[in-house]
PDBQT receptor file of N, H, CA, C and O in Angstrom, charges set to zero:
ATOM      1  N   UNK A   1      -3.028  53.742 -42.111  1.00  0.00    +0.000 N 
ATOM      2  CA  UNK A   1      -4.015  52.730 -42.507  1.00  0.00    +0.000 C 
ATOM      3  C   UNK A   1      -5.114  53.354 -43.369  1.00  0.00    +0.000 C 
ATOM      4  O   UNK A   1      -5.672  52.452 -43.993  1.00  0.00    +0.000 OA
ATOM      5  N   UNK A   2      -5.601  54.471 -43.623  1.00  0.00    +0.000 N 
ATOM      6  H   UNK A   2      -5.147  55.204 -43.116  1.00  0.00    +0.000 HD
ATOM      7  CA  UNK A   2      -6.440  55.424 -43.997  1.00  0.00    +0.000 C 
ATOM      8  C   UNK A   2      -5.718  55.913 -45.019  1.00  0.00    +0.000 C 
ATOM      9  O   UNK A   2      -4.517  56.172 -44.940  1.00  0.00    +0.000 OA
ATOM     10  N   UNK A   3      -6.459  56.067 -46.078  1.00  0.00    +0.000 N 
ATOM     11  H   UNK A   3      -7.435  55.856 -46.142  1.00  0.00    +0.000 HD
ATOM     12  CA  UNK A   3      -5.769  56.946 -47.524  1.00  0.00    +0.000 C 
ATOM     13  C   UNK A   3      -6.005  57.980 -46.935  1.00  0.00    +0.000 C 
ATOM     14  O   UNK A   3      -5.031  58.722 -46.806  1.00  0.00    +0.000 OA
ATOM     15  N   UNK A   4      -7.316  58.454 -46.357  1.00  0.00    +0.000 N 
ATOM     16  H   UNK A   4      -8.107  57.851 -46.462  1.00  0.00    +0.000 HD
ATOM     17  CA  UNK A   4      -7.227  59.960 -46.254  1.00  0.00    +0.000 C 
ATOM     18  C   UNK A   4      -7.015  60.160 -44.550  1.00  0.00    +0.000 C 
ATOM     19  O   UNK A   4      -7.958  59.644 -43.950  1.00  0.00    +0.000 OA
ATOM     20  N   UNK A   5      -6.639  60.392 -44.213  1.00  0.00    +0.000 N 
ATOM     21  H   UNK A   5      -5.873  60.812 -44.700  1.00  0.00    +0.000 HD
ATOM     22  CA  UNK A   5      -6.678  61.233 -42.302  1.00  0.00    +0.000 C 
ATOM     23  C   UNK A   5      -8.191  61.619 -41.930  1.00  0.00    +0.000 C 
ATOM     24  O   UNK A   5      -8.809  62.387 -42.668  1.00  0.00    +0.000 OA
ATOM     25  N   UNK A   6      -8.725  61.132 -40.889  1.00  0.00    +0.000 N 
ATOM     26  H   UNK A   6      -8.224  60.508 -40.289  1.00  0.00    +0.000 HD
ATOM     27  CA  UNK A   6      -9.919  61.331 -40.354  1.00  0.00    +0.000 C 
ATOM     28  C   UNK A   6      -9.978  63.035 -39.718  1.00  0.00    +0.000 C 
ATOM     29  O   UNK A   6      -8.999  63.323 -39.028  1.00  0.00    +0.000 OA
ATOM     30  N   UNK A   7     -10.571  63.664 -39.820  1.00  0.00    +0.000 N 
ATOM     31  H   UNK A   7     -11.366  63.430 -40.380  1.00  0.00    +0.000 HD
ATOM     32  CA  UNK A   7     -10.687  65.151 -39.736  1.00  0.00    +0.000 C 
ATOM     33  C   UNK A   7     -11.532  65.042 -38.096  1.00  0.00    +0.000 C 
ATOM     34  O   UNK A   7     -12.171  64.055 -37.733  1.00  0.00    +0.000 OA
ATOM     35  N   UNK A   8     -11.364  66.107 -37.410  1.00  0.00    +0.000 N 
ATOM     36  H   UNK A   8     -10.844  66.909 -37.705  1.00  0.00    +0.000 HD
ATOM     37  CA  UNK A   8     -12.683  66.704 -36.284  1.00  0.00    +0.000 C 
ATOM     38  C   UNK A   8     -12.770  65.678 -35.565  1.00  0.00    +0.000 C 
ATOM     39  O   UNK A   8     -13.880  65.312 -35.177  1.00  0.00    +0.000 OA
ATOM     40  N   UNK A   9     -11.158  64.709 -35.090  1.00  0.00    +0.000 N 
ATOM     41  H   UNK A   9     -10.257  65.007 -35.405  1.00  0.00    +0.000 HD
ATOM     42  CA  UNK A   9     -10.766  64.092 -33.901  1.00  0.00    +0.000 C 
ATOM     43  C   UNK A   9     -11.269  62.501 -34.446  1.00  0.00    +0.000 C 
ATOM     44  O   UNK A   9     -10.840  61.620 -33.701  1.00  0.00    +0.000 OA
ATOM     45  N   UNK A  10     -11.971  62.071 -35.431  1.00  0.00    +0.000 N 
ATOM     46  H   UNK A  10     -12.319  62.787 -36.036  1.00  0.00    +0.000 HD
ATOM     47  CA  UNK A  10     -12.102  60.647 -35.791  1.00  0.00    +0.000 C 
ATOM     48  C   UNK A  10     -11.161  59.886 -35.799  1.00  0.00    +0.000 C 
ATOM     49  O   UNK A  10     -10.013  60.330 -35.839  1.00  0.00    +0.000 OA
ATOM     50  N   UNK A  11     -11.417  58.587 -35.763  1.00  0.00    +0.000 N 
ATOM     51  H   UNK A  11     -12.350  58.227 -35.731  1.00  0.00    +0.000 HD
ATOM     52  CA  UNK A  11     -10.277  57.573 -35.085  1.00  0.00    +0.000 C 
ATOM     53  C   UNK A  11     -10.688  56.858 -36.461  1.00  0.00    +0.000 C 
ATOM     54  O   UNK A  11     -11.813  56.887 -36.960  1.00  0.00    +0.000 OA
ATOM     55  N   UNK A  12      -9.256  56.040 -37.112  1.00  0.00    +0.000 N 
ATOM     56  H   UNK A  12      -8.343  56.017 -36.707  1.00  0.00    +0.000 HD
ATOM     57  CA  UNK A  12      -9.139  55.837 -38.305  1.00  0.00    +0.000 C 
ATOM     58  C   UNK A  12      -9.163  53.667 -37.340  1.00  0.00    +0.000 C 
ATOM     59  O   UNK A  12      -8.401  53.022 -36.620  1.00  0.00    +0.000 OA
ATOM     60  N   UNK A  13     -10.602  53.431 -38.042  1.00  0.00    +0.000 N 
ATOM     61  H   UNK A  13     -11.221  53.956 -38.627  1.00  0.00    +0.000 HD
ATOM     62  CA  UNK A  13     -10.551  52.127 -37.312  1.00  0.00    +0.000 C 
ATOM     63  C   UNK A  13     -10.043  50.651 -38.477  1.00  0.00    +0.000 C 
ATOM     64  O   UNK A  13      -9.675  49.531 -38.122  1.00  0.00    +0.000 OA
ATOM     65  N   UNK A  14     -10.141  50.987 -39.358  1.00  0.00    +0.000 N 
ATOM     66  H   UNK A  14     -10.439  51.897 -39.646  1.00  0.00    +0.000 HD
ATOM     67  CA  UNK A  14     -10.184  50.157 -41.093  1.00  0.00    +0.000 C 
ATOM     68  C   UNK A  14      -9.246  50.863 -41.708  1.00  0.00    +0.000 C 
ATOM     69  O   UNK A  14      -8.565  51.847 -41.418  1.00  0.00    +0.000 OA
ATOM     70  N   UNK A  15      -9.365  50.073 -42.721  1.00  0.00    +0.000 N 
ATOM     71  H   UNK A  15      -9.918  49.274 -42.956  1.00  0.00    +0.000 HD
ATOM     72  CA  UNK A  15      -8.982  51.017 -43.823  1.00  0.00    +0.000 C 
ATOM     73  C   UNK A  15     -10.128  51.838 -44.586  1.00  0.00    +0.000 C 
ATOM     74  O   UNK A  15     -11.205  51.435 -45.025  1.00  0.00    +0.000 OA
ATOM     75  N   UNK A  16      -9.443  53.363 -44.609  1.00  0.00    +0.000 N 
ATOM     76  H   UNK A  16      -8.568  53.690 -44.252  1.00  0.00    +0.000 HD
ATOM     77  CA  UNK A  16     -10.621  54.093 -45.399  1.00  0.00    +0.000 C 
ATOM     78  C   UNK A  16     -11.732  53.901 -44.867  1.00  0.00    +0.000 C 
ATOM     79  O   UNK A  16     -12.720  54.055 -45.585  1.00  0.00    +0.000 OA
ATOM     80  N   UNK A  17     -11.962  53.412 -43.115  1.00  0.00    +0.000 N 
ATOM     81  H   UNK A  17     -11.160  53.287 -42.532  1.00  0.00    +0.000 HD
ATOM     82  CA  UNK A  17     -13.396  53.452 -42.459  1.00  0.00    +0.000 C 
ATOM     83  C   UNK A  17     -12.915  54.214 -40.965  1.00  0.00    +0.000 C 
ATOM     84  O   UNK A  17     -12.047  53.655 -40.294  1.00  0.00    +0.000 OA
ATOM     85  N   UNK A  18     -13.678  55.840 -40.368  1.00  0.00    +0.000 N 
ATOM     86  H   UNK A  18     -14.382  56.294 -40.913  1.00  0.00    +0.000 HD
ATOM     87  CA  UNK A  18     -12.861  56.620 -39.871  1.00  0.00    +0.000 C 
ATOM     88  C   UNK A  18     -14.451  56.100 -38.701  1.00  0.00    +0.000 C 
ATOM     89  O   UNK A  18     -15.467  55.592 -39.175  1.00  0.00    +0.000 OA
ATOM     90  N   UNK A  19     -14.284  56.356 -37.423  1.00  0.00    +0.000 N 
ATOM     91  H   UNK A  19     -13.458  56.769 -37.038  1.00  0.00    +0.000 HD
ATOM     92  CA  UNK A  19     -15.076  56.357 -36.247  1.00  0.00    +0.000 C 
ATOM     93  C   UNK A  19     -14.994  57.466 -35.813  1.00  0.00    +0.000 C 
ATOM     94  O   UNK A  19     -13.828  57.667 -35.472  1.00  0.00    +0.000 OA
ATOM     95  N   UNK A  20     -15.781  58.527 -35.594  1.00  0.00    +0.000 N 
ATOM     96  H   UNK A  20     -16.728  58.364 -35.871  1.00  0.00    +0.000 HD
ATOM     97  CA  UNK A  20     -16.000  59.623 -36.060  1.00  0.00    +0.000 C 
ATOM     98  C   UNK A  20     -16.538  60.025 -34.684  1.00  0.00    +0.000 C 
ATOM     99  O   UNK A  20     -16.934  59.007 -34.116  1.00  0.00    +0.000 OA
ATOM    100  N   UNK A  21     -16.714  61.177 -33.888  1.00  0.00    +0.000 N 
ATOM    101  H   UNK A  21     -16.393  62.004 -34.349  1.00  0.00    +0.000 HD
ATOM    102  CA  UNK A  21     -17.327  61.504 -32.759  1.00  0.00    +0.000 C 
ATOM    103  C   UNK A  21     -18.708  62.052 -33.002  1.00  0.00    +0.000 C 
ATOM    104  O   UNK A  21     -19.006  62.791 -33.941  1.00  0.00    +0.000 OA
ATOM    105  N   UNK A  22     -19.558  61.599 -32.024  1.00  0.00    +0.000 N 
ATOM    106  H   UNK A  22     -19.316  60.999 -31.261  1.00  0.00    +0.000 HD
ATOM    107  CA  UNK A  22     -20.958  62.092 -31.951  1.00  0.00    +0.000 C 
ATOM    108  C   UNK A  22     -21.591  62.968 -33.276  1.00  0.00    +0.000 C 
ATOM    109  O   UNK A  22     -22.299  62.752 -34.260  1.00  0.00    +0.000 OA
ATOM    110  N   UNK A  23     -21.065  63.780 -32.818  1.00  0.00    +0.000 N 
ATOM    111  H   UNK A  23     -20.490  63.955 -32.019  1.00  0.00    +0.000 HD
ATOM    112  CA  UNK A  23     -21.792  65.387 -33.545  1.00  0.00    +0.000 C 
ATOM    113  C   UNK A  23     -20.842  64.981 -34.930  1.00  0.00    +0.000 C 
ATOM    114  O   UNK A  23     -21.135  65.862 -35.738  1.00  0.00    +0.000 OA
ATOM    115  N   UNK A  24     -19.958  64.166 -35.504  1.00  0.00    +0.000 N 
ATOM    116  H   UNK A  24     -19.721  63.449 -34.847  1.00  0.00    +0.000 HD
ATOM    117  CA  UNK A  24     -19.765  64.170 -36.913  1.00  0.00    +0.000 C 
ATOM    118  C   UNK A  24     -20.161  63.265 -37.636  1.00  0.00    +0.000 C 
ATOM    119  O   UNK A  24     -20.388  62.302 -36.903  1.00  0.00    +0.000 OA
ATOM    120  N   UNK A  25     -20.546  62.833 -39.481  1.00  0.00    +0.000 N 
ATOM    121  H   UNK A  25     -20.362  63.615 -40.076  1.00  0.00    +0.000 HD
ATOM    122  CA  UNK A  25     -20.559  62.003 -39.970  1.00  0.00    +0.000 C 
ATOM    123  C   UNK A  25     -19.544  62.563 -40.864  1.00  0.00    +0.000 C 
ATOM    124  O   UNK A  25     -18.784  63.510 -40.662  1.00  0.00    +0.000 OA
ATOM    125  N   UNK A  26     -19.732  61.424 -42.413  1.00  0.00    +0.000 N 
ATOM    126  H   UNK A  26     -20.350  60.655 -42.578  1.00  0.00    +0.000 HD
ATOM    127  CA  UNK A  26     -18.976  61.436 -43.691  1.00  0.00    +0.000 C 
ATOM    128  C   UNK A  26     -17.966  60.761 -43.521  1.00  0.00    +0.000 C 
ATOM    129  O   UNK A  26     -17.590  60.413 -42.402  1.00  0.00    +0.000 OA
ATOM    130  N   UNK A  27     -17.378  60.476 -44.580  1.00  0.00    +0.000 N 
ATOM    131  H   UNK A  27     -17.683  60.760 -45.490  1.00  0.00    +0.000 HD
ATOM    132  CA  UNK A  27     -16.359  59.595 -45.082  1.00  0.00    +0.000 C 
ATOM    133  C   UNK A  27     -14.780  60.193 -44.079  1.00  0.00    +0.000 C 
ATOM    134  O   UNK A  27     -13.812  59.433 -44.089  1.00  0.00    +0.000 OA
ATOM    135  N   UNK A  28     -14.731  60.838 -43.701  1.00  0.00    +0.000 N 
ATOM    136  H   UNK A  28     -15.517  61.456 -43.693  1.00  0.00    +0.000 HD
ATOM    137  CA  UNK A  28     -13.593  61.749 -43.190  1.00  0.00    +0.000 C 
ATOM    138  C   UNK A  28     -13.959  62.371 -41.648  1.00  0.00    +0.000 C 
ATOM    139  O   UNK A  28     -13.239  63.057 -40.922  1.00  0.00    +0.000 OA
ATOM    140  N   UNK A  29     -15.294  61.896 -41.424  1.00  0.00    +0.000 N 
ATOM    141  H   UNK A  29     -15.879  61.339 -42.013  1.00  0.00    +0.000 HD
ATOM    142  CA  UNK A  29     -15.926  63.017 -40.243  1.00  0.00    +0.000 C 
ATOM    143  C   UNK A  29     -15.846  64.262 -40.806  1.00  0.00    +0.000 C 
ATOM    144  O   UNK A  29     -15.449  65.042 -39.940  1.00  0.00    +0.000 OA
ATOM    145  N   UNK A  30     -16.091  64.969 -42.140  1.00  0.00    +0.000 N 
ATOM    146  H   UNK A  30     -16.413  64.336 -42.843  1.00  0.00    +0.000 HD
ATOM    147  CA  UNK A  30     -15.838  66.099 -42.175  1.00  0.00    +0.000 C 
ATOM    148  C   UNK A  30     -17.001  67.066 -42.089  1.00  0.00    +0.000 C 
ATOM    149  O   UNK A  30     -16.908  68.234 -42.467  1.00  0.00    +0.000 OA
ATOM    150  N   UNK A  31     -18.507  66.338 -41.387  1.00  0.00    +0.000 N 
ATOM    151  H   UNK A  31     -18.582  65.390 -41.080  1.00  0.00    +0.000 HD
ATOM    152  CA  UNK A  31     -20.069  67.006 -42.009  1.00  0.00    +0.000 C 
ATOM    153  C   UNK A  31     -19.902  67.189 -40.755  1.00  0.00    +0.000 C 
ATOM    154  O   UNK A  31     -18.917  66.696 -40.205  1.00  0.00    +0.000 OA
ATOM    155  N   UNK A  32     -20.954  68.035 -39.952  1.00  0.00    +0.000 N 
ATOM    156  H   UNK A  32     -21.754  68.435 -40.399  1.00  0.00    +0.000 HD
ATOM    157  CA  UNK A  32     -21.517  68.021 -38.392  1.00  0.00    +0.000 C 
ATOM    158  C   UNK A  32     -22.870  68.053 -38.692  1.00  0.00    +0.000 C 
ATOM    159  O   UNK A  32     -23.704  68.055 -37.787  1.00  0.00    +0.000 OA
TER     160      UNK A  32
């Protein structure tokens, strides 16, 4: 459902919109 794969355990909830755990943001969860 995601063009890209959610990184650092984020859950891919949309399309191209990732739900991301606590301690991550960004488009991918890829910031802490």
């Amino acid at each position: 459902i995601c063009t890209s794969p959610c990184q650092n355990g984020g859950n891919c909830t949309a399309p191209s919109v990732c739900t991301c755990p606590t301690t991550f943001n960004g488009s991918v969860c890829e910031f802490r």
